[in-house]
C-alpha positions in Angstrom: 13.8 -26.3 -34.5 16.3 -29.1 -34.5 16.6 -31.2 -31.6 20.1 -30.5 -30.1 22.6 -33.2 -29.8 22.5 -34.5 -26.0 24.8 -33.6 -23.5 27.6 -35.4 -23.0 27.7 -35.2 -19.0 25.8 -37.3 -16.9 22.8 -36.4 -15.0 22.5 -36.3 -11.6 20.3 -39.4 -11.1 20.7 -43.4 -11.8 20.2 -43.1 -15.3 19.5 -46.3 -17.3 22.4 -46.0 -20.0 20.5 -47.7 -22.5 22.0 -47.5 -26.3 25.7 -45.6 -24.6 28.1 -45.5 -27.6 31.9 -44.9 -26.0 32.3 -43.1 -29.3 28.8 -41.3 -30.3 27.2 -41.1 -26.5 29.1 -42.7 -23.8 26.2 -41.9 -21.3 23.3 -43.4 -23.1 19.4 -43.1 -22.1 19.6 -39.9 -19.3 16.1 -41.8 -18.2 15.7 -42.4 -14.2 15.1 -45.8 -13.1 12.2 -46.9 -12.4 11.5 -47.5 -8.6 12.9 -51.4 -8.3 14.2 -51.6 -11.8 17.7 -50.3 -13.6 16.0 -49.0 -16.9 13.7 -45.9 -17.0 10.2 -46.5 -18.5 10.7 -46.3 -22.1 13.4 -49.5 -21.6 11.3 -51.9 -19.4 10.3 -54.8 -20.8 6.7 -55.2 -21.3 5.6 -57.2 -18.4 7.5 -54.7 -15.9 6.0 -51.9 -17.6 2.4 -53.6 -17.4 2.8 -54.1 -13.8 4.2 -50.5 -13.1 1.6 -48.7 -15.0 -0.9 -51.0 -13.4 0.2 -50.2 -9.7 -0.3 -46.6 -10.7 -3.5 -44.5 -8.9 -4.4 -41.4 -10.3 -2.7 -38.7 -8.1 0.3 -40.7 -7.5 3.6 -38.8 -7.8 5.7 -39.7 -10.8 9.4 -39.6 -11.5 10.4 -39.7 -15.2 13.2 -37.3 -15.7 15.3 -37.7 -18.6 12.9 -40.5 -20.3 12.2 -40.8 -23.9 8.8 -40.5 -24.5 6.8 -41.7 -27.5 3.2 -40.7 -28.1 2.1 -44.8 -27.5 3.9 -44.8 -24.1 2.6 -40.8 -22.9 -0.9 -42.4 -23.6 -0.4 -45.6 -21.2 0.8 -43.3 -18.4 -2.1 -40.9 -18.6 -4.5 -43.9 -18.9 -2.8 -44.9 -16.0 -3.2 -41.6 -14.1 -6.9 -40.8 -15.0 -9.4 -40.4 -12.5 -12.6 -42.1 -14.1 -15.0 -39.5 -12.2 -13.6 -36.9 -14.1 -12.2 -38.3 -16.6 -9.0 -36.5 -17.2 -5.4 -37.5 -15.8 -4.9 -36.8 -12.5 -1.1 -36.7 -11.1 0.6 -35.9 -8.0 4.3 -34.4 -8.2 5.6 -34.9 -11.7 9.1 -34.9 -12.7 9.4 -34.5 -16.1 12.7 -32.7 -16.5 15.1 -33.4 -19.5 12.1 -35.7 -20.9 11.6 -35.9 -24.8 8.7 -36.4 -26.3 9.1 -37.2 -29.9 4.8 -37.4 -30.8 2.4 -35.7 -29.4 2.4 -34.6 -26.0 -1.0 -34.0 -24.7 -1.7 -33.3 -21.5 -4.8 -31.3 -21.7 -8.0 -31.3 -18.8 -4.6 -33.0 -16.6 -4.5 -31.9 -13.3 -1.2 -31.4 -11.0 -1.9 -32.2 -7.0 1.7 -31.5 -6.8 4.4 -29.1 -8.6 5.0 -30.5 -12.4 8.3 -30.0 -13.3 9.2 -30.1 -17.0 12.1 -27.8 -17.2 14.6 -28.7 -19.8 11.7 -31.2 -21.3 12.1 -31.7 -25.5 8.9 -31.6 -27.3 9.2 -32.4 -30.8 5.6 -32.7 -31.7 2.1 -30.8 -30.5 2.8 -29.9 -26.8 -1.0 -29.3 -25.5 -2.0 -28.4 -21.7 -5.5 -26.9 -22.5 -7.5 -26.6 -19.4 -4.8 -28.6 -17.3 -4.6 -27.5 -13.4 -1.7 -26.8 -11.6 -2.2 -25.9 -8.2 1.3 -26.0 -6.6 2.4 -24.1 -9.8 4.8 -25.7 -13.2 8.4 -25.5 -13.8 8.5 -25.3 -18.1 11.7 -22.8 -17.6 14.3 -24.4 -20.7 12.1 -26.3 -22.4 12.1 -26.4 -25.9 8.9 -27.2 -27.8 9.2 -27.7 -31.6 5.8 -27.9 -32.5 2.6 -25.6 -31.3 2.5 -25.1 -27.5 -1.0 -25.0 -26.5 -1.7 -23.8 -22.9 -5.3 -22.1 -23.4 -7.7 -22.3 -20.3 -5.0 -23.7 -18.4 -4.7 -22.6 -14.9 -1.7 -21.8 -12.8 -2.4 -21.3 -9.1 1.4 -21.6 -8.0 4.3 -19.9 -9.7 4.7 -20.5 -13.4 8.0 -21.2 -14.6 8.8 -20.8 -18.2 12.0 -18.8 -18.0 14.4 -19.6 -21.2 11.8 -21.9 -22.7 12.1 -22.1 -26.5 9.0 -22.1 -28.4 9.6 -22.3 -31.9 6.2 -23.3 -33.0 3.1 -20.8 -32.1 2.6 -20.3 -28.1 -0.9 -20.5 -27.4 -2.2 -18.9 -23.6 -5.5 -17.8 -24.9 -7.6 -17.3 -21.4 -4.9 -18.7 -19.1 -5.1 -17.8 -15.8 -1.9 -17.4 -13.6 -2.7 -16.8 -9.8 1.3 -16.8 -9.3 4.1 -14.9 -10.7 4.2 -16.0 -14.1 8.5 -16.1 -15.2 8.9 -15.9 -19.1 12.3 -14.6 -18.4 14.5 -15.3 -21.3 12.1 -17.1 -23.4 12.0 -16.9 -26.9 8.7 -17.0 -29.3 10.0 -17.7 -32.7 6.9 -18.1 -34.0 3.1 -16.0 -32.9 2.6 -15.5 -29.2 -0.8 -15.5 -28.3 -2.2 -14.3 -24.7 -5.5 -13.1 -25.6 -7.9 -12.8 -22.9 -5.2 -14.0 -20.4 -5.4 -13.2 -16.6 -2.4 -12.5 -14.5 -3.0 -12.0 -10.9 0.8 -12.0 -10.2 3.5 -10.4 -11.9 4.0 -10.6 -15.4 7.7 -11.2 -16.1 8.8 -11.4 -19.9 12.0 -9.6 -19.1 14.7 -10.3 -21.9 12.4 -12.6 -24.0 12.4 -12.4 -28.0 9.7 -12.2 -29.5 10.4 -13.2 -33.1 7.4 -12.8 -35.1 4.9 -11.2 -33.0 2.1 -9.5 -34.9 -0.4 -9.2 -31.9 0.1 -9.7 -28.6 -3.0 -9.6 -26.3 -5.0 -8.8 -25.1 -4.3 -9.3 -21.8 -5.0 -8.5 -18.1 -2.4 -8.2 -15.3 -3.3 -7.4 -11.8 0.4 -6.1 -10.6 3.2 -5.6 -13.1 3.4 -6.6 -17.2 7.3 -6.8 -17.1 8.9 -6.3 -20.7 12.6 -5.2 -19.8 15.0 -6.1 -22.4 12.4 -8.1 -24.3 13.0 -7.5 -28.0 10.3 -7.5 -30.7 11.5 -8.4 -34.3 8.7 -7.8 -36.5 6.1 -5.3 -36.6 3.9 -5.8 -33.4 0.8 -4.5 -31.6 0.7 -4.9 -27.7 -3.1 -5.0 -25.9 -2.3 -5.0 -22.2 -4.5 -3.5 -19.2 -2.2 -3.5 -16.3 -1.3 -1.5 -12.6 2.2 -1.5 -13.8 4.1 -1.8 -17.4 7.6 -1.9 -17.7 9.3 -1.3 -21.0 12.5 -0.5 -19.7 15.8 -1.1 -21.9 13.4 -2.9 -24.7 13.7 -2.7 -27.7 11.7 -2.7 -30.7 13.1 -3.2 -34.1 10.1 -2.8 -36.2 6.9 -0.5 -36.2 5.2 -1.0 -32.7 1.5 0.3 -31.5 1.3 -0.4 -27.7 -2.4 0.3 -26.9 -2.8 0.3 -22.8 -5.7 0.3 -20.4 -5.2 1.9 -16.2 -1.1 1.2 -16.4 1.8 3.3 -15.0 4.1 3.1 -18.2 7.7 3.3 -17.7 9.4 3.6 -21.1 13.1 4.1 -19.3 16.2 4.0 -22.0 14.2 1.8 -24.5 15.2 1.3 -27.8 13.1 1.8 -31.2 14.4 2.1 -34.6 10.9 2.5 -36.3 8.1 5.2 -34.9 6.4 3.3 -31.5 3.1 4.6 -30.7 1.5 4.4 -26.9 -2.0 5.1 -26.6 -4.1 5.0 -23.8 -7.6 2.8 -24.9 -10.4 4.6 -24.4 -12.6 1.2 -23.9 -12.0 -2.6 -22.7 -10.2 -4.2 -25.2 -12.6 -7.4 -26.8 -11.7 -10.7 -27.7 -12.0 -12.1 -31.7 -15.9 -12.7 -30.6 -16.1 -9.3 -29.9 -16.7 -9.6 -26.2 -14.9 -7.7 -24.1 -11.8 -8.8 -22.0 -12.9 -9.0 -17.9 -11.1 -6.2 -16.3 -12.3 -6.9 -12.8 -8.6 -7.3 -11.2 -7.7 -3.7 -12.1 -8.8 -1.3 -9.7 -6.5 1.5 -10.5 -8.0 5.3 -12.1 -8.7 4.5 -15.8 -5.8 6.7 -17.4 -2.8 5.4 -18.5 0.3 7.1 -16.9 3.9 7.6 -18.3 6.3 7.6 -15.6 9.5 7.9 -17.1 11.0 8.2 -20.7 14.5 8.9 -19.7 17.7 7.8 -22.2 15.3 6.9 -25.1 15.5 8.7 -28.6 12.2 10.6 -28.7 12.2 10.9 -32.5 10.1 8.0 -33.1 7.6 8.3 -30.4 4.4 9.2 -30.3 2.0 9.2 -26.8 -1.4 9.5 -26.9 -3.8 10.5 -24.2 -1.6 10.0 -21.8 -0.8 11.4 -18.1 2.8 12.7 -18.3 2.2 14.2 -14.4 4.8 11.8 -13.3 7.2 11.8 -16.1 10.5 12.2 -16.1 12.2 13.6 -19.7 15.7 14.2 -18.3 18.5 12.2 -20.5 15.9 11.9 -23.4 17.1 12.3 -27.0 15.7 14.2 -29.7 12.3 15.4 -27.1 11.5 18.5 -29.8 10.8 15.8 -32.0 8.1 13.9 -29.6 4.6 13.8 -31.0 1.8 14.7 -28.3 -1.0 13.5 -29.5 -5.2 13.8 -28.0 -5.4 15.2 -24.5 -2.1 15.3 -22.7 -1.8 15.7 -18.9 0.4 17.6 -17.0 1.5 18.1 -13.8 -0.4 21.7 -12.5 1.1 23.6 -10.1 0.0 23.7 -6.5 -3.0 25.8 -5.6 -4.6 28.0 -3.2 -2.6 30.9 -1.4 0.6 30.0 0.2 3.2 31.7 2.5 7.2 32.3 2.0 8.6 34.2 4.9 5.7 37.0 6.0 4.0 37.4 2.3 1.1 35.6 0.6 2.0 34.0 -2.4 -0.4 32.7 -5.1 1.2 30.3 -8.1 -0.4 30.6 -11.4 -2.1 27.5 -13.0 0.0 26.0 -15.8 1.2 22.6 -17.0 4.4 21.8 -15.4 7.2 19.0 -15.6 8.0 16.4 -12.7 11.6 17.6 -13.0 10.4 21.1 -11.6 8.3 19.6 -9.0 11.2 17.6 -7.7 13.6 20.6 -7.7 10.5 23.1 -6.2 10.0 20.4 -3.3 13.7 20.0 -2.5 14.1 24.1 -2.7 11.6 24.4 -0.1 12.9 21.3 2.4 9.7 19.1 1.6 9.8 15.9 3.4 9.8 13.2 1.1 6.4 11.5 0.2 5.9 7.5 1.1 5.7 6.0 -2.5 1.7 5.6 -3.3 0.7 8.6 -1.3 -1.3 10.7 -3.3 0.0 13.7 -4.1 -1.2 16.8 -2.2 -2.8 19.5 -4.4 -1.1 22.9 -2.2 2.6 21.1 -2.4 5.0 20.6 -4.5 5.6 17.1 -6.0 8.4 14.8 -4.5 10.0 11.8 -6.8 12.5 9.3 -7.1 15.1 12.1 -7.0 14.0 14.0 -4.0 16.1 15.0 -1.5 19.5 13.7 -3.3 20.6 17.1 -4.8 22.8 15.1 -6.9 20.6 13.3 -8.6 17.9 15.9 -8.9 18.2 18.2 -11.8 19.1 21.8 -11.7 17.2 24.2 -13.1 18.8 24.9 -16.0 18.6 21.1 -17.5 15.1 21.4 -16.5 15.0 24.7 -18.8 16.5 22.8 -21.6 13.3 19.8 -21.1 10.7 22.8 -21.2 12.4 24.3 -24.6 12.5 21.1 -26.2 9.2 20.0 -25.1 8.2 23.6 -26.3 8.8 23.0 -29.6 7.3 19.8 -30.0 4.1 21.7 -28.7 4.2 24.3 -31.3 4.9 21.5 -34.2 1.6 20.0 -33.1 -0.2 23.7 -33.5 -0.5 23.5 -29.2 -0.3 27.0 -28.8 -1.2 27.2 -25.3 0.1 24.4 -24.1 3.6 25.7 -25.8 3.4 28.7 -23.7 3.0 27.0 -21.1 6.3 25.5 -21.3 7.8 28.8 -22.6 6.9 30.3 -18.7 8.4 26.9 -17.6 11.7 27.5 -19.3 11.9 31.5 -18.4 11.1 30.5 -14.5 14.1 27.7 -15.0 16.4 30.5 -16.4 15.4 33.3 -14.0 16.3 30.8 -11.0 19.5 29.4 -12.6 22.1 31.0 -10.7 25.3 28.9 -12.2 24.4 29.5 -16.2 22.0 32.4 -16.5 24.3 35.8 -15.8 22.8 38.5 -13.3 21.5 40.9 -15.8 19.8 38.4 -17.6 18.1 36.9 -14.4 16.9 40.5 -13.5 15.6 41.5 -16.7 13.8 37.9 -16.6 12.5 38.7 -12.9 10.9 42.1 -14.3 9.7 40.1 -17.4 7.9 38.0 -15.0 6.6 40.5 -12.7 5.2 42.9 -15.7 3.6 40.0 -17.3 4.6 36.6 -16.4 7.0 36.6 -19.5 4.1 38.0 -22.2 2.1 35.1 -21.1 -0.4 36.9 -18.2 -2.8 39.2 -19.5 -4.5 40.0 -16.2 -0.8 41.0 -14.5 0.0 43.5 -17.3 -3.4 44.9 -17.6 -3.1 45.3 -13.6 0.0 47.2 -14.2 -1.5 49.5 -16.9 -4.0 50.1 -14.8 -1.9 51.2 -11.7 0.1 52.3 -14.2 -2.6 55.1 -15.6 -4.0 55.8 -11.9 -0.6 56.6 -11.2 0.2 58.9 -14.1 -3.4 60.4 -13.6 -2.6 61.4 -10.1 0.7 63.0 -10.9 -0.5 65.0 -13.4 -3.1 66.1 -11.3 -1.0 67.4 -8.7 2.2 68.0 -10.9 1.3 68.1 -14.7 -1.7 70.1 -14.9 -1.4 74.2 -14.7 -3.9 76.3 -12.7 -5.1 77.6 -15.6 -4.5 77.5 -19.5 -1.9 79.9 -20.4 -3.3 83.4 -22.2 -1.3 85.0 -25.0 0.0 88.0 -24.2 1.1 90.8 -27.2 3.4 93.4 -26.5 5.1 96.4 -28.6 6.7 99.8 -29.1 4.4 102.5 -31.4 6.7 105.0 -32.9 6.3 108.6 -32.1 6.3 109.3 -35.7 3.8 107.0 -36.5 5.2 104.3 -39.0 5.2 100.1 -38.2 4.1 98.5 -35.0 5.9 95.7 -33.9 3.9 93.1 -31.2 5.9 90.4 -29.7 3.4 87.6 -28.9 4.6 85.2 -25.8 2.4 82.7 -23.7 3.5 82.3 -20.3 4.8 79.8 -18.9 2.2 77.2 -17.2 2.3 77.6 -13.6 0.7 74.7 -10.8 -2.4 75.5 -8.6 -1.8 76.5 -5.3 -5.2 74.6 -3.9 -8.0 72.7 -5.4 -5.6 70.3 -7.3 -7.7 67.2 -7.6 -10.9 68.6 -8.4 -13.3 66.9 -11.6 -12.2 69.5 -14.6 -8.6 68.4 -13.8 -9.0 64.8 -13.5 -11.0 65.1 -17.1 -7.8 66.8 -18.3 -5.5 64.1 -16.7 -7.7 61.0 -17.8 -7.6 62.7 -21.4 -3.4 63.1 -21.3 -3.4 59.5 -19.8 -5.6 57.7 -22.2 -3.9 59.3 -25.6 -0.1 58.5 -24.2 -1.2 54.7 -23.9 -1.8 54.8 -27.7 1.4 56.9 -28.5 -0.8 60.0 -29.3 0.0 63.1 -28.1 -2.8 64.8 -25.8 -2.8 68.7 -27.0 -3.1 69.5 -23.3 -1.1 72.9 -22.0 1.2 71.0 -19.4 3.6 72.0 -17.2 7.4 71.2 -17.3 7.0 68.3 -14.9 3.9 67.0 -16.3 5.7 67.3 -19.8 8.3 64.8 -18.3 5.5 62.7 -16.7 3.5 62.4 -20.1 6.8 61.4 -22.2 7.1 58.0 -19.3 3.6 57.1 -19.6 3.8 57.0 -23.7 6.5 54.6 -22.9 5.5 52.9 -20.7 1.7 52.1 -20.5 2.2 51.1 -24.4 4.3 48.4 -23.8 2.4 46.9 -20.7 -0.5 47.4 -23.1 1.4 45.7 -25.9 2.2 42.5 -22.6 -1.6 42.2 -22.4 -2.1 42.1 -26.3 0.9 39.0 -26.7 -0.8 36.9 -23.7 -3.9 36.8 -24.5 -3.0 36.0 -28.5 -0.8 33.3 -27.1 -3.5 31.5 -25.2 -6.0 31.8 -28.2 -3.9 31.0 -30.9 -3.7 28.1 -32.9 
């Protein structure tokens, strides 16, 4: 990276003006003076310099803002500052800001007493803080450094500041520690970013940084929050983080991306991908290049990585792997029939045990079920909302982010149109059952849509669900062919069945000259008992009707008008509900 021409406005302190040009630089040197002098360090003359570095103590505060450093002079300063018992350089506050260092800059093993400030500091050359301290925390935000950045081991117990930094070399954290917030707002890597094995007990804020050239990134370890909103990755990248929190929200990925995550809550809101992004939830701690693997001791979060939100993004390219989607929210996605669900995919269940609405018992049916529904369930039935990080009660409905606004909580038929999309991307993946699961999602949305599902439709879905959970529950049809056949059993028992089977009868006229006979042969017509109706022999004969009308066979049984009528209804029927019981239990089998 070039070094930028300097500014042509004056600083805010006594600055020594050394080399000002009217035409080319009017304000000269932007170095502070040092304390009893008019010229900043880099313009005293030797014996002034001599006697200021020699009045220096290690942990004395320093003021060189805006002073030109060479690699000779950053050497006589830290010789100056280091504490002998150590021996590393040891300074108070240091004011660095605006400084350029045209060699080396190395401050590595240097401990800060006092806040360093280097913001808007130029490093042209090798910029090295390995090990340093910096117990009050470091301002680097705007500082450019040309050559490699190297900040492994170092330590930040304060807040780290390296918001809009420009590192155009390689940026080196390898095992930093930051106690504090650590800001990497704005900042750009042009070259490799490196944070392996880093710890963050703070947030993690890399919101609108570029990230040039990435090709790993990690892995690393974040007590709170790994902020990547707005960041932008330009080249093919993989991202190793292990995290409470990540946020991914608006960023966007220009190139392939694998983001492989450890205990985090995901949120993947209105990001942007042009090239298929993979999240996977690591099965393992991730391991360093010896192979040993990184120290997850700040995390104490459940070791499953949760998606919270993939709202506004263009599914297409995505693909989530063992992930918990029980929080997710899908409304506003793009393209979600082309999502790929990959390993073992949680959803949210529905509640359980028995429950009451008005006077009757109600019992919900496990299945996998969207947040969207929860939140439109939970407002439906006046929940209260939940305080956030209350764990969620298994017998109630989920509240969210959305809960109680009813205008921001979608209806049910946008939720229907998340379950159909979701549906299909299911059955693409060969899910069977976990596509019917969202096929009873999407009937349930439709049959309580009031607005865009017409009336018929909603009560032919509300039988549909009561016959057989829309084709989808085997033991509900099977209970109503069973009540079904009892039913039609009984009637023909007391209606269907005659007293007794009807006799043929012949009748006929002989001639009295002898000649033809002609007999007329009737049956009469079969008549019901008058007692003994429900007696063994005619349950036989009913169970016999019944079981040959659920197969569409006729039974050959002598019947009686009504029991005629009652036979033709059950071989319509039972077969269908039969038919219900055959379609659920395929779809929970197939594959």
């Amino acid at each position: 990276m070039s070094t930028p021409p300097p500014p042509t406005e004056a600083p805010s302190w006594p600055h020594c003006a050394h080399g000002a040009d009217p035409v080319t630089d009017p304000v000269g040197c932007r170095g502070i003076h040092v304390p009893g002098h008019t010229a900043c360090l880099a313009h005293l003359n030797d014996t002034d310099r001599t006697a200021y570095l020699t009045g220096l103590a290690p942990g004395a505060d320093i003021d060189h803002r805006g002073t030109p450093f060479t690699e000779i002079l950053l050497d006589q300063l830290l010789a100056a500052l280091t504490d002998l018992s150590t021996p590393h350089p040891h300074f108070g506050t240091a004011r660095f800001e605006r400084a350029q260092f045209s060699g080396d800059a190395r401050f590595d093993w240097a401990r800060f007493s006092g806040v360093a400030r280097f913001g808007g500091a130029q490093f042209s050359g090798i910029a090295a803080f390995d090990s340093a301290r910096f117990p009050r925390g470091a301002r680097f935000d705007k500082a450019q450094f040309s050559g490699v950045a190297r900040f492994g081991g170092a330590r930040f117990f304060g807040v780290a500041w390296f918001s809009k930094a420009q590192f155009s070399g390689d940026a080196r954290f390898d095992e930093a520690q930051f106690s504090g917030i650590a800001w990497f707002r704005g900042t750009q890597f042009s070259r490799v970013a490196r944070f392996e094995g880093a710890q963050f007990s703070g947030n993690a804020e890399f919101r609108e940084a570029q990230f040039l050239t990435a090709g790993k990134w990690g892995p690393l370890v974040c007590d709170e929050r790994v902020d990547l909103s707005g960041a932008v990755f330009g080249a093919p990248v993989t991202l190793e983080i292990a995290a409470n929190r990540v946020s991914c929200v608006r960023t966007r990925w220009e190139s392939t991306a694998t983001v492989r995550v450890r205990r985090a809550k995901v949120d993947l809101g209105y990001a942007v991908w042009t090239a298929p992004v993979a999240l996977t939830a690591h099965p393992a701690p991730f391991t360093d290049r010896s192979g040993a693997p990184v120290d997850e001791s700040l995390l104490t979060g459940p070791d499953r990585v949760r998606v919270t939100s993939v709202q506004g993004v263009d599914a297409a390219h995505l693909v989530l792997t063992d992930t918990d989607l029980s929080d997710c929210l899908f409304s506003g996605a793009f393209h979600l029939d082309q999502v790929r669900l990959e390993g073992r995919t949680i959803l949210a269940p529905t509640p359980t045990g028995f429950h009451r609405r008005g006077i009757a018992p109600i019992h919900w049916t496990r299945r996998r079920t969207l947040a969207e529904e929860h939140h439109w369930r939970a407002q439906t039935a006046g929940q209260p909302p939940v305080p956030a990080g209350t764990p969620p009660e298994p017998r109630r409905w989920r509240t969210g982010p959305h809960h109680p606004d009813p205008a921001r909580t979608p209806d049910p038929d946008d939720v229907a149109a998340l379950y159909r999309q979701l549906r299909k991307a299911f059955e693409d993946g060969k899910n069977e059952p976990g596509a019917a699961d969202f096929y009873y999602g999407e009937c349930e949305m439709r049959r309580h849509d009031r607005t865009g599902t017409p009336t018929a439709e909603r009560r032919l879905l509300w039988a549909y669900w009561v016959l057989s959970g829309y084709g989808l529950r085997a033991s509900r049809a099977l209970g109503w062919l069973a009540a079904a056949m009892l039913t039609t059993i009984l009637l023909l028992m007391a209606f269907g069945l005659p007293a007794s089977s009807p006799k043929q009868e012949a009748t006929g006229t002989v001639p009295a000259g002898g000649g033809t006979v002609t007999f007329v042969i009737d049956k009469q017509d079969p008549k019901n008992p008058v007692k003994d109706r429900f007696s063994t022999k005619r349950f036989d004969k009913a169970l016999s009707v019944t079981l040959n009308s659920v197969v569409f066979r006729s039974s050959g049984q002598d019947l009686t008008t009504a029991g005629t009528y009652i036979e033709m209804t059950s071989r319509i029927l039972e077969p269908a509900l039969l038919a219900l019981a055959v379609l659920a239990i395929r779809g929970r089998i197939k594959r």
